[in-house]
KERO-99350 format. One record per residue (C-alpha): residue in three letters; z negated, y, x negated. Coordinates in Angstrom, 2 decimals, padded with zeros to 5 digits. Each point is the difference from the previous one (the first is absolute). Layout:
N
kollum,w,v,u
ALA,Z,Y,X .
...
This chain:
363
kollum,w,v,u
UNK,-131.99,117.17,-132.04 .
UNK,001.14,-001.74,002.95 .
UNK,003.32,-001.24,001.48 .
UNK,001.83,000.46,003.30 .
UNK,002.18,-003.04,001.71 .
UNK,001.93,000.01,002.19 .
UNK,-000.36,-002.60,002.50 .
UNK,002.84,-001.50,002.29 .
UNK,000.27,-001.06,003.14 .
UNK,002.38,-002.96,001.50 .
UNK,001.91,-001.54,002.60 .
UNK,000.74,-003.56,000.63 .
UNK,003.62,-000.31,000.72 .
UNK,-000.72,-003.04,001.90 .
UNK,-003.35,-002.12,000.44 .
UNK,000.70,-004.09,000.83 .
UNK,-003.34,-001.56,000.88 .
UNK,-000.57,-003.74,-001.21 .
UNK,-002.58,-002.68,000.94 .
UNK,-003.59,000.27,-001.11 .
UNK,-000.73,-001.50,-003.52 .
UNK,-002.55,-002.06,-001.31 .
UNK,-001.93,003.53,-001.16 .
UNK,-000.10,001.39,003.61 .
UNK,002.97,002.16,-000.60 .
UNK,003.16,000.18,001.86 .
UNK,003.08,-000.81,-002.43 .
UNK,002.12,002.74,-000.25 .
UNK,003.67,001.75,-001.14 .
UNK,000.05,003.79,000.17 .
UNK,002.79,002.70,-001.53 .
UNK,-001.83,003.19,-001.04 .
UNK,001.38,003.42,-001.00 .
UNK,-002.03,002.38,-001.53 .
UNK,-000.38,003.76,001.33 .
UNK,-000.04,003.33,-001.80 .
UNK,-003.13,001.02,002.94 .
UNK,-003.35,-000.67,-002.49 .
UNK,-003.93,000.81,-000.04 .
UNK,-000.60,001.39,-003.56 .
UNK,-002.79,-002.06,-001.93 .
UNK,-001.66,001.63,-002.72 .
UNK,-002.06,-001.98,-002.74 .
UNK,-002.67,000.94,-002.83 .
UNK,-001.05,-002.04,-002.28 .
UNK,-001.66,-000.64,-003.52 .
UNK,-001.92,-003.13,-001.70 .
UNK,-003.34,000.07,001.00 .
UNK,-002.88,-002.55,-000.85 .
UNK,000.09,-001.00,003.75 .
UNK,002.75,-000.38,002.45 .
UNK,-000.32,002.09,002.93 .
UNK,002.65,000.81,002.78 .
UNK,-000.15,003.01,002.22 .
UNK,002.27,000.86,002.66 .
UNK,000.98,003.35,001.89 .
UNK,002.15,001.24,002.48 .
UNK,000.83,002.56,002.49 .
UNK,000.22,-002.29,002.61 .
UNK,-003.45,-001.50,001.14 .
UNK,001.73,-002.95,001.61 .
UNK,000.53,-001.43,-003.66 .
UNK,-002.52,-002.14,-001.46 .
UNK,-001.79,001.12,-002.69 .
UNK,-001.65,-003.54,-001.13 .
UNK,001.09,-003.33,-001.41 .
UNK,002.10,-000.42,002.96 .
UNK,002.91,002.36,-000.63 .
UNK,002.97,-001.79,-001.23 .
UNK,-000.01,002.89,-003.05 .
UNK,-003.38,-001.31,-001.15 .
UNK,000.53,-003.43,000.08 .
UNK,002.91,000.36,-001.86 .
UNK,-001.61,001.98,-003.16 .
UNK,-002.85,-002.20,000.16 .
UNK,002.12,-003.05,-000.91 .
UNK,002.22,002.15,-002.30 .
UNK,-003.11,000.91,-001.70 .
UNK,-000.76,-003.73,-000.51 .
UNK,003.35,-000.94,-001.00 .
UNK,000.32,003.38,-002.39 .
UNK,-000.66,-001.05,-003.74 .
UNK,-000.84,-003.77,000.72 .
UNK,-002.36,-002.00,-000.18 .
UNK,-002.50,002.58,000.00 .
UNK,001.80,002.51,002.40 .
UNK,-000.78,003.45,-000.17 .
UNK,-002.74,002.33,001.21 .
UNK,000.79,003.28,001.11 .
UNK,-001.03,002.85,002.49 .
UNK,002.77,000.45,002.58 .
UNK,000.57,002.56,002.75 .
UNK,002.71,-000.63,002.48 .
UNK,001.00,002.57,002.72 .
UNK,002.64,-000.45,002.52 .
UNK,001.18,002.78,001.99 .
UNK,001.08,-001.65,002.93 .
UNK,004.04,001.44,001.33 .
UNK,000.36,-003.68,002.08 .
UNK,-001.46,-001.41,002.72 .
UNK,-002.87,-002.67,-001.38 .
UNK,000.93,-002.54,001.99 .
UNK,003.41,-000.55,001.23 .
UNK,002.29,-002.59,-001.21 .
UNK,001.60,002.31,-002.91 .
UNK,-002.36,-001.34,-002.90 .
UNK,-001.74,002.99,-000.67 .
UNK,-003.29,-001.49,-001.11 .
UNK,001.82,-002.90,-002.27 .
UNK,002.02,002.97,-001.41 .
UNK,-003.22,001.72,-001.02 .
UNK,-001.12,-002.94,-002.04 .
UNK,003.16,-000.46,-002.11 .
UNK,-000.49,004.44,-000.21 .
UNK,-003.60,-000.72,-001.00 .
UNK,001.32,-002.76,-002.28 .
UNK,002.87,001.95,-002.21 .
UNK,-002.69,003.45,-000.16 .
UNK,-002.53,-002.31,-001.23 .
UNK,002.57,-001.58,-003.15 .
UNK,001.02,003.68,-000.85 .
UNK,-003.56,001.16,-000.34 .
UNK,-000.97,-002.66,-002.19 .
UNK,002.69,-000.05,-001.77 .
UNK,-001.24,003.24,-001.67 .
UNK,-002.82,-001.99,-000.80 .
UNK,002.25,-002.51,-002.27 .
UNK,-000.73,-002.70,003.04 .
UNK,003.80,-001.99,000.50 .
UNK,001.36,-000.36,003.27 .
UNK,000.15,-003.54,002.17 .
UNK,002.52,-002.03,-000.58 .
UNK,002.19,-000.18,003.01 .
UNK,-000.50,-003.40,001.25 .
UNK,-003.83,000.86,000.03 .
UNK,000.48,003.19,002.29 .
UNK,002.15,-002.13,002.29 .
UNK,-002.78,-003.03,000.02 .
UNK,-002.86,003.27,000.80 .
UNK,001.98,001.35,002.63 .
UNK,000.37,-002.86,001.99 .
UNK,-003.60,-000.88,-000.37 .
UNK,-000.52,003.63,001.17 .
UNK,002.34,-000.39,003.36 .
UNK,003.30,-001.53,001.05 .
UNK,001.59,003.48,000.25 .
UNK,-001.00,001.49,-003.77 .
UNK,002.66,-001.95,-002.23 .
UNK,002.98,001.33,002.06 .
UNK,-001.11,003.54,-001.44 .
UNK,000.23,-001.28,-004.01 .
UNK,003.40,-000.59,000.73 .
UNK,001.27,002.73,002.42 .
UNK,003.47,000.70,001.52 .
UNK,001.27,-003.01,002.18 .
UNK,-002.53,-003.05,-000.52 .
UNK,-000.27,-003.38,001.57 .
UNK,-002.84,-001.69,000.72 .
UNK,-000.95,-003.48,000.36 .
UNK,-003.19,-002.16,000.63 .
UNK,-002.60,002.02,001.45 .
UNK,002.32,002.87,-000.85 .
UNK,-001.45,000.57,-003.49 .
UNK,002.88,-002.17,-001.89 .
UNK,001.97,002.68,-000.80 .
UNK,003.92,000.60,-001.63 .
UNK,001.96,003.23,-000.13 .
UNK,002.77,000.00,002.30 .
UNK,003.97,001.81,-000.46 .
UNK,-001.17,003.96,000.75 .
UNK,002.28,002.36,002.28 .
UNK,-000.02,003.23,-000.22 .
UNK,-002.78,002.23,001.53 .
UNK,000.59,000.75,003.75 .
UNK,-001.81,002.35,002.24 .
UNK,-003.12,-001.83,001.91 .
UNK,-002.40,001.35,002.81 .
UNK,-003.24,-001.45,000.26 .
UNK,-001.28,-000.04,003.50 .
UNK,-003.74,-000.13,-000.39 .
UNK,-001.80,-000.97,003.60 .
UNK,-003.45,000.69,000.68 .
UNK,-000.43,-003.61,000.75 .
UNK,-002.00,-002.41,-002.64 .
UNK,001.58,-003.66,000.33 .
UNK,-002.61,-002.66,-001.33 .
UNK,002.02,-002.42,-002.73 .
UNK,-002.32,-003.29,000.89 .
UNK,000.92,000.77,003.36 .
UNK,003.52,000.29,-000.07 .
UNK,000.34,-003.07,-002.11 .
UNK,-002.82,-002.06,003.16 .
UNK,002.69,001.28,002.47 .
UNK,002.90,-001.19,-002.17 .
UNK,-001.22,-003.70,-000.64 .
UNK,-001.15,000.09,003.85 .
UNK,003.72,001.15,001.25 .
UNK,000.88,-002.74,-002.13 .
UNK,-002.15,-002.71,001.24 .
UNK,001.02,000.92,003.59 .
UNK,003.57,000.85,-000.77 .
UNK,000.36,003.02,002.15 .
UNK,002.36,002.74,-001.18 .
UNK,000.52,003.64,001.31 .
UNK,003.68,-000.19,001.65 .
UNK,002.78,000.82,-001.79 .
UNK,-001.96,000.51,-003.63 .
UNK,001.22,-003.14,-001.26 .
UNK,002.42,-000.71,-003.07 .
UNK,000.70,-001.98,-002.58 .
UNK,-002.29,000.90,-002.25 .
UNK,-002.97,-000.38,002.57 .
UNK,000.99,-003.28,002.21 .
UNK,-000.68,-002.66,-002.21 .
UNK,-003.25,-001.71,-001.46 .
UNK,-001.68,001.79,-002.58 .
UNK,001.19,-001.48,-002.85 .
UNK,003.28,000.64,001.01 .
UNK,-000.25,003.79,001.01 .
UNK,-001.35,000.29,-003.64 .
UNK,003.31,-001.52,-001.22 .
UNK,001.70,001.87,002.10 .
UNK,-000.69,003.10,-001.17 .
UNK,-000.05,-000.63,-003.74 .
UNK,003.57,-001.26,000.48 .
UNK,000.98,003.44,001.88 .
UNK,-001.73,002.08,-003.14 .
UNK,001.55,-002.49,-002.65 .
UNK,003.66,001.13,001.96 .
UNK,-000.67,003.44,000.29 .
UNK,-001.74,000.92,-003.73 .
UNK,001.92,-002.86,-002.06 .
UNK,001.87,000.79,-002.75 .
UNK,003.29,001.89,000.22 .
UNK,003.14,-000.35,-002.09 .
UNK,000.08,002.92,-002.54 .
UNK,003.37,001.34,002.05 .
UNK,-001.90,-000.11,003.15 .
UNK,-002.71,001.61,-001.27 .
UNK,001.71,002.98,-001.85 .
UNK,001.94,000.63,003.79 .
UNK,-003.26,-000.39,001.85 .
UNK,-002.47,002.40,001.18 .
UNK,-001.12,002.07,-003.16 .
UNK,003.61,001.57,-000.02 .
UNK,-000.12,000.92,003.62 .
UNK,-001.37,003.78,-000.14 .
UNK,-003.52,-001.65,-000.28 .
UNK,001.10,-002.81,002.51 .
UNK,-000.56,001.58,003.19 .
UNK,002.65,000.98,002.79 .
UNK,000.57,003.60,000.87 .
UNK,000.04,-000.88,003.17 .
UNK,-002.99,-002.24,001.58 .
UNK,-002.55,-002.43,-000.42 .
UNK,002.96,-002.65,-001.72 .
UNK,000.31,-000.16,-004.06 .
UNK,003.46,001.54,-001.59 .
UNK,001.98,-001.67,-002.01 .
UNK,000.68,-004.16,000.36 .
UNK,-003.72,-000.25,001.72 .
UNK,000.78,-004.04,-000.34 .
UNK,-001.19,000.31,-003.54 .
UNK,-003.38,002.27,001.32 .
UNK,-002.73,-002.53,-000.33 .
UNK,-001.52,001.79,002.71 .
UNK,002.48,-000.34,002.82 .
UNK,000.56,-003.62,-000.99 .
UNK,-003.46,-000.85,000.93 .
UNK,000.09,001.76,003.05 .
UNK,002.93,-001.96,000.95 .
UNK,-001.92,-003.00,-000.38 .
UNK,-001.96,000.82,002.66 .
UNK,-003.24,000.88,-002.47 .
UNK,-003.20,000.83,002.21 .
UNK,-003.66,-000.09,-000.88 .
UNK,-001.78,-003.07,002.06 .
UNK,-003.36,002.04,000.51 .
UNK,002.69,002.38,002.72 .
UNK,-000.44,-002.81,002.39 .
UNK,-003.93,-000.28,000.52 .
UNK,-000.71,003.68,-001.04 .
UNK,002.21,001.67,002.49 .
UNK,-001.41,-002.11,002.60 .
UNK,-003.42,001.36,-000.64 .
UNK,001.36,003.40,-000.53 .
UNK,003.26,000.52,001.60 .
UNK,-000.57,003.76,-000.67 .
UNK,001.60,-000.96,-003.69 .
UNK,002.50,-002.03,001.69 .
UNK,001.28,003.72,001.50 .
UNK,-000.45,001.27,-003.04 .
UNK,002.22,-002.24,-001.71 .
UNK,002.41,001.06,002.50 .
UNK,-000.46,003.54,-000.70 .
UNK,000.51,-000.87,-003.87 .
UNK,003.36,-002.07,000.49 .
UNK,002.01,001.98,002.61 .
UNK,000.27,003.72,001.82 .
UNK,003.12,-001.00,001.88 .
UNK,002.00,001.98,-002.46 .
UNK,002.18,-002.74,-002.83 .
UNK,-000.51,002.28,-002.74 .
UNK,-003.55,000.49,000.27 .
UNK,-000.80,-003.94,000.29 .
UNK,-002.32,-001.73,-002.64 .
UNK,001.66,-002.60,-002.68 .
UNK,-002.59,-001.74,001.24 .
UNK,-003.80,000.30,001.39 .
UNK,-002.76,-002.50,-000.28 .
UNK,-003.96,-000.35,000.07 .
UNK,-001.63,000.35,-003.20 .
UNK,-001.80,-003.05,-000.82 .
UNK,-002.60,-000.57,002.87 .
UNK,000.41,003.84,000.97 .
UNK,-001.15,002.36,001.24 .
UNK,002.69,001.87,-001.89 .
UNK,003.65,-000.53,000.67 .
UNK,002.72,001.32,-001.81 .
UNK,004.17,000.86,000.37 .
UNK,002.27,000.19,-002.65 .
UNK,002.63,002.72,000.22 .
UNK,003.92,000.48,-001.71 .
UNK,-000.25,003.62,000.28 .
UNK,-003.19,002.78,-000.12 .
UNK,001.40,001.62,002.95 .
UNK,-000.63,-003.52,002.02 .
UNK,-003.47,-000.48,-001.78 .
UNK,-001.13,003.81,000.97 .
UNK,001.01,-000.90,003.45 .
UNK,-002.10,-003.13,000.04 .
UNK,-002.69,002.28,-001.24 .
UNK,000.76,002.31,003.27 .
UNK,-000.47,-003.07,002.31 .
UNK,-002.60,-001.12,-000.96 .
UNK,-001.81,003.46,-000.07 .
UNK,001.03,000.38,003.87 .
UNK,-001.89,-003.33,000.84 .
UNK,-003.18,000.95,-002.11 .
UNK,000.19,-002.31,-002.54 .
UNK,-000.71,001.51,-003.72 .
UNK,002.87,-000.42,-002.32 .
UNK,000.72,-000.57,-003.81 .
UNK,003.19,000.61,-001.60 .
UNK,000.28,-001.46,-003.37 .
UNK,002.94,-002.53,-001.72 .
UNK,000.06,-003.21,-001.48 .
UNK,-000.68,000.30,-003.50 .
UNK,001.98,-002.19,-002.68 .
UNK,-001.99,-001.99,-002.39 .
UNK,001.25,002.16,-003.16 .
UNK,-001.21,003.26,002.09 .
UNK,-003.10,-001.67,000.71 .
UNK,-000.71,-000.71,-003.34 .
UNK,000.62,003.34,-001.03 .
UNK,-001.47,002.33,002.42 .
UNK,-003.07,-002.09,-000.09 .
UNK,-002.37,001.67,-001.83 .
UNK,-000.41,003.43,000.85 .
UNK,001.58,002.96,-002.35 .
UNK,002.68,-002.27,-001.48 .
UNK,002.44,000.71,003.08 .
UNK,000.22,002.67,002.84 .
């Protein structure tokens, strides 16, 4: 027996960058979105008088040892499983790679929660009870700042290190094209040439806002104030008027949202001005993305224009977000032309995400 996961991608709807705390990481305030684009993560397992963790894939660029994200997390699980003891078992992971390894849309964290829910289901056959949830969260921030965001799915917010998570408001799913560079961007790097544009206080004309021009602390406010506006709660009149009775909320003509697109939690943050902070250094070193971007948000033509466009996380993917498929497919044209690889997926709700997780119980 063995079963098949599905594992998610994400976006960060915006990325503010705080100072560095007293554990060497930068403080941080992210909006995610999960993506119907996933790898597919298979798990075996059985009790066993020994623990032992093997890992496959079709993709030789994925580690097979104690330092994939998937093993660490069913090595803890396995120590947490039927406490104190924990539980032995024989395990076999394989994860048939569909995203890029490394590129800012959490494609390894997502393989660890994967490897995480596969694991529960085949022991539960076993009589073995699942973690409670608190302990998967606890795990899965041990495991990596991006792996809680995928226990919760849909729109998430994260806070700390990124790995204090809380379910945001969800929207509706909307058409999304990945643009996926051949360009690897280096995470420790991008965050040295952060902290040293902020030491020297140079900034790339024109990129500033308000989310961006203040001290760290603040930029960190900044944007948790702009999500707190734009996913808040609703009056239940609003909310019965708002974008879920819109023809699926999107316009039938261009990138812009039907409907009254002031209750669209989505074009309020955009309105805020919402960017990710890693744009600034990153397109610096590669202002190939920063075209790309460009490609993403605009052909010249209103009705084919992204919602919005954005880096994902420290890149090197980027992403636009589209009212229409016919804008989205277009997108996908572009960026085809300039001989960058494309993706087109949507966001994916938390209640979707929940239920097309594992594989079989949803087409």
């Amino acid at each position: 027996m063995s079963t098949t996961v599905r594992s998610f991608s994400k976006i960060n709807l915006g990325l503010a960058i705080g100072p560095v705390r007293a554990d060497g990481f930068h403080a941080l305030t992210t909006c995610c979105q999960t993506l119907e684009a996933h790898d597919l993560v298979t798990v075996e397992a059985q009790l066993a008088a020994k623990t032992s963790i093997r890992i496959t894939s079709n993709d030789g660029r994925v580690p097979a040892d104690e330092t994939n994200t998937a093993w660490k997390m069913v090595k803890r699980a396995l120590g947490a499983l039927g406490a104190p003891t924990g539980v032995r078992a024989e395990v076999h992971i394989h994860i048939e790679k569909r995203l890029p390894v490394q590129g800012g849309i959490g494609a390894g964290s997502a393989n660890a929660v994967a490897a995480l829910i596969g694991l529960e289901q085949e022991l539960a056959r076993a009589g073995v009870a699942e973690l409670a949830e608190a302990m998967k969260l606890r795990i899965a921030a041990e495991v990596g700042s991006d792996v809680p965001l995928f226990l919760i799915g849909g729109a998430v917010l994260g806070v700390g290190r990124g790995e204090e998570v809380s379910p945001l408001q969800d929207f509706p799913p909307m058409e999304c094209v990945l643009a996926l560079p051949e360009v690897g961007v280096s995470t420790p790097q991008a965050y040295r040439d952060w902290d040293q544009l902020q030491s020297t206080g140079h900034r790339a004309p024109g990129t500033g806002n308000e989310l961006t021009e203040s001290g760290g602390s603040d930029r960190l406010i900044t944007l948790s104030r702009a999500l707190a506006s734009a996913f808040g709660p609703r009056p239940p009149e609003e909310m019965s008027a708002g974008v879920g009775a819109h023809s699926s909320g999107v316009s039938a003509m261009g990138g812009g949202l039907a409907g009254k697109p002031d209750l669209h939690p989505l074009l309020a943050l955009v309105r805020t001005g919402i960017e990710n902070d890693f744009e600034e250094v990153v397109f610096r070193q590669y202002p190939s993305l920063g075209n790309i971007k460009r490609i993403l948000a605009d052909s010249g033509k209103p009705e084919e224009a992204a919602v919005y466009a954005a880096l994902s996380g420290s890149g090197s993917a980027l992403f636009g977000l589209y009212g229409t498929a016919a804008a989205a497919a277009a997108a996908e044209v572009r960026l085809g032309e300039a001989g960058v690889r494309a993706l087109r997926t949507k966001t994916l709700p938390r209640e979707e995400y929940w239920r097309m997780m594992v594989e079989g119980s949803a087409s």
